[in-house]
BAFI-3210 file (N, C-alpha, C; in Angstrom, 3 decimals, decimal comma, padded with zeros to 6 digits):
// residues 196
n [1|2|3|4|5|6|7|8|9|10|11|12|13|14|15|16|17|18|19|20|21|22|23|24|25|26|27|28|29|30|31|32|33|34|35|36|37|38|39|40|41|42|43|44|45|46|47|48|49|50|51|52|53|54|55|56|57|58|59|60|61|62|63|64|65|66|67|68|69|70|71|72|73|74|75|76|77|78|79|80|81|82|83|84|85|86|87|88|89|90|91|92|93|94|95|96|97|98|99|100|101|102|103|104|105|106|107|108|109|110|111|112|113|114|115|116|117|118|119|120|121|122|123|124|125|126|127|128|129|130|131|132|133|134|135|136|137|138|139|140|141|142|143|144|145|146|147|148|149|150|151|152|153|154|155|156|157|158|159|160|161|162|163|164|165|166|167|168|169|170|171|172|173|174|175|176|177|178|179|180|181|182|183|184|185|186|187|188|189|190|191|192|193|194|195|196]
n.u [-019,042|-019,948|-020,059|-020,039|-021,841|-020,008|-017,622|-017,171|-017,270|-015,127|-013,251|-013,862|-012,646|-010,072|-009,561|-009,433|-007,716|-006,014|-005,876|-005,320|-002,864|-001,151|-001,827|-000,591|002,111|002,090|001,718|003,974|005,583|004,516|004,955|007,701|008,239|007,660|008,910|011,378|010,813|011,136|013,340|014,361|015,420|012,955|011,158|008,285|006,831|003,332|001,373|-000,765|-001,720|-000,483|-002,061|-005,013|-007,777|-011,096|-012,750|-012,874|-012,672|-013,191|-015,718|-014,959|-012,558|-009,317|-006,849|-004,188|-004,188|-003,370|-004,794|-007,669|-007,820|-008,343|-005,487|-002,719|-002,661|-001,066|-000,515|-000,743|001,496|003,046|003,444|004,454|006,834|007,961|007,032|009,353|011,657|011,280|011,635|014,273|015,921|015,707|017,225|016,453|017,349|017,208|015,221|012,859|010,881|007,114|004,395|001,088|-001,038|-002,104|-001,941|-001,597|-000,695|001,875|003,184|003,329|005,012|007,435|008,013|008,285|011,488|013,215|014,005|013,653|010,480|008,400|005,894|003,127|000,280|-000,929|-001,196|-003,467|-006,358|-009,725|-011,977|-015,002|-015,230|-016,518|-016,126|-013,696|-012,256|-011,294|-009,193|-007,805|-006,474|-005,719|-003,764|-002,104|-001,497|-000,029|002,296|003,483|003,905|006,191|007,989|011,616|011,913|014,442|014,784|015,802|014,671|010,955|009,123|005,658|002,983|-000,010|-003,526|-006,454|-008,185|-007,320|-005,047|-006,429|-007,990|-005,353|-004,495|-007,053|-007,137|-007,835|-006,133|-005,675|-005,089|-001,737|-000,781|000,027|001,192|004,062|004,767|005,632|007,558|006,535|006,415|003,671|000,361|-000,366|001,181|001,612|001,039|003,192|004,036|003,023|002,381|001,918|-000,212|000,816]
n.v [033,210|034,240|032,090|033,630|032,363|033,383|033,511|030,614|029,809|030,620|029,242|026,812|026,882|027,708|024,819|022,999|024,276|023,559|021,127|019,936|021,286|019,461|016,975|016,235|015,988|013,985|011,987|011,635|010,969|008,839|007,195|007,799|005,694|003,111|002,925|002,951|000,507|-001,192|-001,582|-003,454|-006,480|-009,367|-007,622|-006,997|-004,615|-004,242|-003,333|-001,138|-000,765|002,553|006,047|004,895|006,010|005,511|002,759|-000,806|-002,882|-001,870|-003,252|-006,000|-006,045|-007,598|-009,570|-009,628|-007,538|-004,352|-002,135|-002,453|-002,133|-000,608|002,150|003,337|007,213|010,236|011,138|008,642|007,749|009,688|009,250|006,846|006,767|008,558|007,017|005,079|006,650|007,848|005,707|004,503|006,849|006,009|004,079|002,183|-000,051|-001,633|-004,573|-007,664|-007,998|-008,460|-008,922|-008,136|-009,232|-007,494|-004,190|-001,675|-002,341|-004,021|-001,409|000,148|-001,076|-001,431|001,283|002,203|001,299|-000,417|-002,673|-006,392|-006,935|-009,636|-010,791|-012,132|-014,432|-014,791|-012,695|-011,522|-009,601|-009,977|-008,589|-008,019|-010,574|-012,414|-015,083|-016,573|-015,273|-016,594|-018,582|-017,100|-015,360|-017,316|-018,085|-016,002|-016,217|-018,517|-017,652|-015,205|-016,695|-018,371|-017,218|-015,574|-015,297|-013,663|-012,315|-009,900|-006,822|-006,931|-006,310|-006,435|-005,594|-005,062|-005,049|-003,391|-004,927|-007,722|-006,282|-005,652|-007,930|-009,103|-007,978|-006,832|-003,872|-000,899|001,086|003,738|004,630|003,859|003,809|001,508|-001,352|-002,228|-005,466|-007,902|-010,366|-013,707|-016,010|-016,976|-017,238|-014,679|-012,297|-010,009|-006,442|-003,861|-001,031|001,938|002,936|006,115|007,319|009,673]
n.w [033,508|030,249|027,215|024,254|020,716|019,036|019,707|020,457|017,789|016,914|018,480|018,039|015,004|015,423|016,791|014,722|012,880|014,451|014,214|011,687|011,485|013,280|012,017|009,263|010,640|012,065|010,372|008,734|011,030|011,394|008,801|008,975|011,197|009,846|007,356|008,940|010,220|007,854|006,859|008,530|009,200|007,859|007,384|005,267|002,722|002,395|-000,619|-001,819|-005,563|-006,983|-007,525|-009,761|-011,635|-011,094|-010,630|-009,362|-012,352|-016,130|-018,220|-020,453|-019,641|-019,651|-019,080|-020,460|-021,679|-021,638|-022,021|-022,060|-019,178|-015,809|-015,666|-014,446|-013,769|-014,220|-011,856|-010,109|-011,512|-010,288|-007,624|-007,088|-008,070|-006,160|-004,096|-004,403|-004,166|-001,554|-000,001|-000,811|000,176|002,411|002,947|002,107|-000,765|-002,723|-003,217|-002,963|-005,593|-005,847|-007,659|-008,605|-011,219|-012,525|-014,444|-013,601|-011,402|-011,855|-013,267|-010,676|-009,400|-010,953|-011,136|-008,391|-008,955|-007,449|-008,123|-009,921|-011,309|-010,334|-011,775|-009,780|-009,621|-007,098|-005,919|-007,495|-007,829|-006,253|-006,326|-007,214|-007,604|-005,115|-004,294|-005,120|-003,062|-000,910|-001,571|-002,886|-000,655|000,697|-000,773|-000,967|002,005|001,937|000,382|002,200|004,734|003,715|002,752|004,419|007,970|008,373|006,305|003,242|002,900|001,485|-001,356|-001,610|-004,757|-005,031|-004,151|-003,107|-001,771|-001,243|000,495|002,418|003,290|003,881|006,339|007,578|007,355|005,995|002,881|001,197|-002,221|-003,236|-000,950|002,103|004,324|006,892|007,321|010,120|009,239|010,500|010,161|009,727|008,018|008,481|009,111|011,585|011,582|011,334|010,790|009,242|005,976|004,487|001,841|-000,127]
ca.u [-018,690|-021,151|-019,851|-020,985|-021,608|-019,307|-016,314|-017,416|-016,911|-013,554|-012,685|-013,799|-011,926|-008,696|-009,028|-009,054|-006,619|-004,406|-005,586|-004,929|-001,752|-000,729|-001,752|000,715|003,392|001,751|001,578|005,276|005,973|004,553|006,075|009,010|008,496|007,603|010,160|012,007|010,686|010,761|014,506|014,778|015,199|012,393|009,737|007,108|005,369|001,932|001,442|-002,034|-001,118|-001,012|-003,651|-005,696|-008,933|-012,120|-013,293|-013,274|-012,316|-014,210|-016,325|-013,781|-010,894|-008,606|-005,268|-002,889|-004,089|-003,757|-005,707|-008,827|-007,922|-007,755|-004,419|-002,063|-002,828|000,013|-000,839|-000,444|002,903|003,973|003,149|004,810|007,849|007,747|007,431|010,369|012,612|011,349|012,478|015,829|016,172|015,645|018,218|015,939|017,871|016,516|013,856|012,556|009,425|006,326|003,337|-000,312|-000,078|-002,650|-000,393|-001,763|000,161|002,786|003,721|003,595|006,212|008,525|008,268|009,563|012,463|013,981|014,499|013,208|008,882|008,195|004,343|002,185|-000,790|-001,940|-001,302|-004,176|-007,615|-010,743|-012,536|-016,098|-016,063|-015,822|-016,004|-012,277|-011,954|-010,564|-008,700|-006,833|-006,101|-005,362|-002,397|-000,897|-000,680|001,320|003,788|003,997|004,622|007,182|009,507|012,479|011,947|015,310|015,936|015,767|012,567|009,945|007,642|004,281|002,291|-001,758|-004,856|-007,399|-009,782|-005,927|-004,541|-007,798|-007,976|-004,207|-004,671|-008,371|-007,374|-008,003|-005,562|-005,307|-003,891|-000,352|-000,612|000,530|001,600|004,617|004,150|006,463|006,961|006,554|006,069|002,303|000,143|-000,968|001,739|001,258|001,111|004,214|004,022|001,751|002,672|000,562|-000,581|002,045]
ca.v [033,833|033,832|032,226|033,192|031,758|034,018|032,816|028,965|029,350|031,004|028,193|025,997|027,432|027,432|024,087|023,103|024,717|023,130|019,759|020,478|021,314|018,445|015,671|016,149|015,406|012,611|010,734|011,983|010,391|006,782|007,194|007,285|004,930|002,108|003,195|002,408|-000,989|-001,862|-001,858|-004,330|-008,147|-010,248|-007,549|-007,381|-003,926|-004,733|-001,971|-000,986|000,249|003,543|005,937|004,722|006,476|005,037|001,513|-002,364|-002,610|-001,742|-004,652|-006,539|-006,554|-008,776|-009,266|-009,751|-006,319|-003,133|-000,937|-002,908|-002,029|000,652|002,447|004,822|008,548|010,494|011,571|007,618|007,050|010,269|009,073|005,550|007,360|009,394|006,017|005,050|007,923|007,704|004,594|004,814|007,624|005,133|003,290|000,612|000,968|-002,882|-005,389|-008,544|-006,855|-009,088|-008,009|-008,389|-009,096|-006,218|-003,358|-000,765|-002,892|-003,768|-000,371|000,788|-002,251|-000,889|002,590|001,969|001,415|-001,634|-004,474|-006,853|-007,108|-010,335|-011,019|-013,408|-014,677|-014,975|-010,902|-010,462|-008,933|-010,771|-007,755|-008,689|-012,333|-013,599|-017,104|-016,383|-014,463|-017,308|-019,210|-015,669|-015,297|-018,585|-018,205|-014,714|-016,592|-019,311|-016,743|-014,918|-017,951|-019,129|-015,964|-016,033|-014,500|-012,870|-012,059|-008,601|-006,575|-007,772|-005,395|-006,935|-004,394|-005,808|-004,133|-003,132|-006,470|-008,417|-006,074|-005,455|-009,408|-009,987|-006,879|-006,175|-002,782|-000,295|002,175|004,526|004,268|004,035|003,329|000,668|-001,712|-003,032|-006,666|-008,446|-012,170|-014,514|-017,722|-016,943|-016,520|-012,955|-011,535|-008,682|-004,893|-003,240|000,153|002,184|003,926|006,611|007,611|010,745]
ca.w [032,242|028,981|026,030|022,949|019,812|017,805|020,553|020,118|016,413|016,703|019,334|016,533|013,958|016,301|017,282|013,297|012,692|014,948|013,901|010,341|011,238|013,560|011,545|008,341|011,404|012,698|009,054|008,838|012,006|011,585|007,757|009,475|011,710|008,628|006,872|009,596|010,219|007,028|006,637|009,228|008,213|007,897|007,047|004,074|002,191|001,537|-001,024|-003,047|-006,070|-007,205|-008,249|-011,146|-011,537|-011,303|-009,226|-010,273|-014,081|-017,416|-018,946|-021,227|-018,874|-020,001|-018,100|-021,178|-022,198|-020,240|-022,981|-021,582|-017,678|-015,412|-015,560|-013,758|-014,201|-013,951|-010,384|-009,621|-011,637|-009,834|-006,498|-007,388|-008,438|-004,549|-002,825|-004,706|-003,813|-000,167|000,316|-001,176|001,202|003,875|002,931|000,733|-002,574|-003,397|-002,650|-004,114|-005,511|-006,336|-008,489|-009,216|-013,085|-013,409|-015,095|-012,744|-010,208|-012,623|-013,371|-010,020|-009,082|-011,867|-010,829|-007,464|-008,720|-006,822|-008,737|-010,726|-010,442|-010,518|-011,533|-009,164|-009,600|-006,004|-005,809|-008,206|-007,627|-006,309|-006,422|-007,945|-007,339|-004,161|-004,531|-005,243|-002,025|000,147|-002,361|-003,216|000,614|000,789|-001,857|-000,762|003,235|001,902|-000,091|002,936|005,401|003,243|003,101|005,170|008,670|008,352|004,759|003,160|001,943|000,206|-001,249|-002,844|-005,047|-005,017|-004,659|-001,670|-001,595|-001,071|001,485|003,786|003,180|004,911|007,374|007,926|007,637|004,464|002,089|000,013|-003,740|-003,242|000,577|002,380|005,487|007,186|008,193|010,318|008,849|011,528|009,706|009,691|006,623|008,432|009,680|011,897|011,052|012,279|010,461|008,384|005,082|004,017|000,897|-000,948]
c.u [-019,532|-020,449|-020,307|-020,575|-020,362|-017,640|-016,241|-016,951|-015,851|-012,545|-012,717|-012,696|-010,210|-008,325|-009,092|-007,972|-005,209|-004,062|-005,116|-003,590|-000,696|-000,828|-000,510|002,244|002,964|002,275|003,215|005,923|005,886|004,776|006,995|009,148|008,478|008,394|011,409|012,317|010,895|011,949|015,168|015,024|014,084|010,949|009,497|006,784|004,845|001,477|-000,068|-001,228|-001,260|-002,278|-004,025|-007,002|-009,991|-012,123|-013,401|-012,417|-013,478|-014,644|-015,765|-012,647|-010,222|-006,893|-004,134|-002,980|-004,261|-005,193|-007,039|-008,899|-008,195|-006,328|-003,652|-002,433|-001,160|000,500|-000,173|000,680|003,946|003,885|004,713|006,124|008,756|008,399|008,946|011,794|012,554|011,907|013,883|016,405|016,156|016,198|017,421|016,347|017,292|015,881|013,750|011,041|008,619|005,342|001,796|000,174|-001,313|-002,008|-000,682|-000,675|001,906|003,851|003,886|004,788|007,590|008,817|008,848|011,347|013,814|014,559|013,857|012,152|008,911|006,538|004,277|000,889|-001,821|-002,059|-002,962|-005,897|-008,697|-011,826|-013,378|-016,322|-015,622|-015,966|-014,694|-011,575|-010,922|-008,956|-007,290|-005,947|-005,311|-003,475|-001,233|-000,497|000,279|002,373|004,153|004,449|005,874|008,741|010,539|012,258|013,075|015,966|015,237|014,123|012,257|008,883|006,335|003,289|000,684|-002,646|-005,760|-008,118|-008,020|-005,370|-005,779|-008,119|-007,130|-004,686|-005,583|-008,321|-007,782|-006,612|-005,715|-004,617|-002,865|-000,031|-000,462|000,451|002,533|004,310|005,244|006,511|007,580|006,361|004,501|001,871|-000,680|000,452|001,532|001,833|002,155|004,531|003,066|002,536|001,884|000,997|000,664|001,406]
c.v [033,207|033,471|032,415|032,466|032,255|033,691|030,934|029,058|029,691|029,965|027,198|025,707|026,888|026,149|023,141|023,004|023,888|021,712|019,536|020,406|020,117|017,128|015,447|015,155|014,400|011,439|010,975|011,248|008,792|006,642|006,670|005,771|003,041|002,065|002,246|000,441|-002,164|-002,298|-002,931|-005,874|-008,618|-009,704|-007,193|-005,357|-005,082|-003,704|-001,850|000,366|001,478|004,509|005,632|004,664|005,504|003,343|000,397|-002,043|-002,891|-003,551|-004,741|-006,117|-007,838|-008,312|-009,591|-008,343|-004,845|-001,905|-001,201|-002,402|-000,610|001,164|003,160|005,814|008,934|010,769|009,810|007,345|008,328|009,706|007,488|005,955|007,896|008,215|005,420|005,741|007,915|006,565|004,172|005,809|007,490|003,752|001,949|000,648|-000,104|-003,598|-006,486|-007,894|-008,372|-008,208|-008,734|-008,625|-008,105|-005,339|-002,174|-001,090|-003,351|-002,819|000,099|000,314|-001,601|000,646|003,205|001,976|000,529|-002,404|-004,585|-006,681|-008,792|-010,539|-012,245|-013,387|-014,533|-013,414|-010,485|-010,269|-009,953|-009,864|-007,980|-010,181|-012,977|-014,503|-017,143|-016,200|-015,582|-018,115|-018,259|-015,545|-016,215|-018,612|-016,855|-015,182|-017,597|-018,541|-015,803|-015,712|-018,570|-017,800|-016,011|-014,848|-013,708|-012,292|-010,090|-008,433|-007,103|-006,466|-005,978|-005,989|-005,227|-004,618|-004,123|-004,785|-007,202|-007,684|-005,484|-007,003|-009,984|-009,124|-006,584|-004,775|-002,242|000,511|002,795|003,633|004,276|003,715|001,907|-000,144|-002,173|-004,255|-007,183|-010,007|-012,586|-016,318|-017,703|-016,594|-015,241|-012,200|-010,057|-007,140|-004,526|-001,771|000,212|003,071|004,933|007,149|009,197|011,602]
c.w [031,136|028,067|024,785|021,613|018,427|018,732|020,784|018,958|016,251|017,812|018,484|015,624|014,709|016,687|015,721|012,614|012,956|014,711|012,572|010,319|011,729|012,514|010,635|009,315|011,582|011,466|008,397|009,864|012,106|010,122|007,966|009,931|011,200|007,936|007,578|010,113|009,553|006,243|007,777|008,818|008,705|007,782|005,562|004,028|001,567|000,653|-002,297|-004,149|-006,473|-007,840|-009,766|-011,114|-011,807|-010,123|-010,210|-011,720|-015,209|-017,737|-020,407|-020,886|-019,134|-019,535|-018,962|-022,059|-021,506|-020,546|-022,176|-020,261|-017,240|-014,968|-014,541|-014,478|-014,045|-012,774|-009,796|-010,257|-010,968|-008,487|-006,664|-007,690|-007,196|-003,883|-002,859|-003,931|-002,464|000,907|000,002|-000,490|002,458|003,913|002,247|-000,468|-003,133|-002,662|-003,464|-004,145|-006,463|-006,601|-008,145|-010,316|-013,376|-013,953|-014,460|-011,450|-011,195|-012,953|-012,167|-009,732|-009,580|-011,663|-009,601|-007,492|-008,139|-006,858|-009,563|-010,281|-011,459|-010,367|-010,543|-008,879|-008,196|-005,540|-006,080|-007,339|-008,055|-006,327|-007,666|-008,203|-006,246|-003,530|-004,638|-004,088|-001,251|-000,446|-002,197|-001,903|000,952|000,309|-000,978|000,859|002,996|001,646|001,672|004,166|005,057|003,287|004,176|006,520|008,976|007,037|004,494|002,778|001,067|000,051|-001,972|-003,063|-005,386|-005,064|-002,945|-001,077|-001,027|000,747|002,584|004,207|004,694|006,243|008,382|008,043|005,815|004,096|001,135|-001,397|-003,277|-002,074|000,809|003,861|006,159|007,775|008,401|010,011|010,353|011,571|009,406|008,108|007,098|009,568|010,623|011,230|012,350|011,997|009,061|007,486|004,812|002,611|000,523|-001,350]
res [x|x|x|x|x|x|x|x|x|x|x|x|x|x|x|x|x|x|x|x|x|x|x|x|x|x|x|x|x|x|x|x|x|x|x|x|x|x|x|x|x|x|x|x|x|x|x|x|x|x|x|x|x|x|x|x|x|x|x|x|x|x|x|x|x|x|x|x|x|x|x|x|x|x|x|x|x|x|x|x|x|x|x|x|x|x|x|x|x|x|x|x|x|x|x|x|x|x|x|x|x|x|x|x|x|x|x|x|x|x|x|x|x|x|x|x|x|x|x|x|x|x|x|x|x|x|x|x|x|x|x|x|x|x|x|x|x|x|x|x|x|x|x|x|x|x|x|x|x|x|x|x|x|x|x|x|x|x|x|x|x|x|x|x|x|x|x|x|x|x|x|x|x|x|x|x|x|x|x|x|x|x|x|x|x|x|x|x|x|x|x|x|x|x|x|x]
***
């Protein structure tokens, strides 16, 4: 039997299609399944914060002023708002929530919904100097070593360079990781959030 090219491209098309349509479930499915994990005792979100357009920060960033930074759009305080709601729907109504003290991370913290956000320094962004890089790493494995392997959630809101750091993996704005504490300063990845 001859196939042609006008039955390849509709085999194409069809098989597209169907991936298109599967995935949504999939990222629905290990959602869940973080979600799930993440109401257990003794695990961690690692959470980049929401979207705020553009890369790095403007020249004269200064971290006691947000005007200077890059912000949330509304797209990222709606998203941040989502994760909120999704997690309170998974039975997380509170957390001890730690920050970046950027206010992109800040605000996302507070838009969750959870609790108090407590800024920390070792959260923040080494992104463009890293001579910092280890130091930074350094700081966010003690905080997570020290956490109680059975106490409630922790969510910490940071930035990409931080959570590809603990992880080696990447996310999205607003995306995330479950990590199970283990006493370690890298806890393993036990579920994946995705992006809203």
């Amino acid at each position: 039997m001859t196939v042609t090219t006008s039955s390849r491209a509709a085999r194409l098309v069809a098989l597209c299609a169907l991936l298109a349509a599967v995935a949504p479930l999939r990222a629905e499915t290990e959602d869940a399944k973080a979600l799930t994990e993440l109401a257990k005792p003794g695990r961690v979100l690692i959470l980049r914060h929401a979207l705020a357009p553009g890369y790095g920060d403007p020249a004269g960033f200064r971290l006691d002023d947000c005007a200077t930074q890059r912000n949330l759009d509304a797209v990222g305080r709606r998203q941040a708002r989502l994760l909120g709601a999704r997690l309170r729907a998974a039975g997380i109504r509170s957390a001890t929530v730690y920050s970046s003290q950027w206010c992109r991370c800040l605000e996302t913290a507070a838009l969750l919904g959870l609790g108090r956000v407590v800024p920390r320094p070792a959260l923040n962004s080494f992104h463009g100097r890293p001579d910092e890089r280890e130091a930074k790493l350094a700081a966010v494995g003690r905080l997570l070593s020290g956490l109680p392997k059975d106490g409630a959630p922790v969510v910490l809101v940071t930035h990409q360079v931080t959570i590809s750091g603990i992880t080696e993996r990447g996310t999205g704005s607003g995306g995330g990781y479950v990590l199970r504490l283990d006493g370690s300063a890298r806890p393993p990845v036990v579920g994946t959030l995705s992006v809203e």
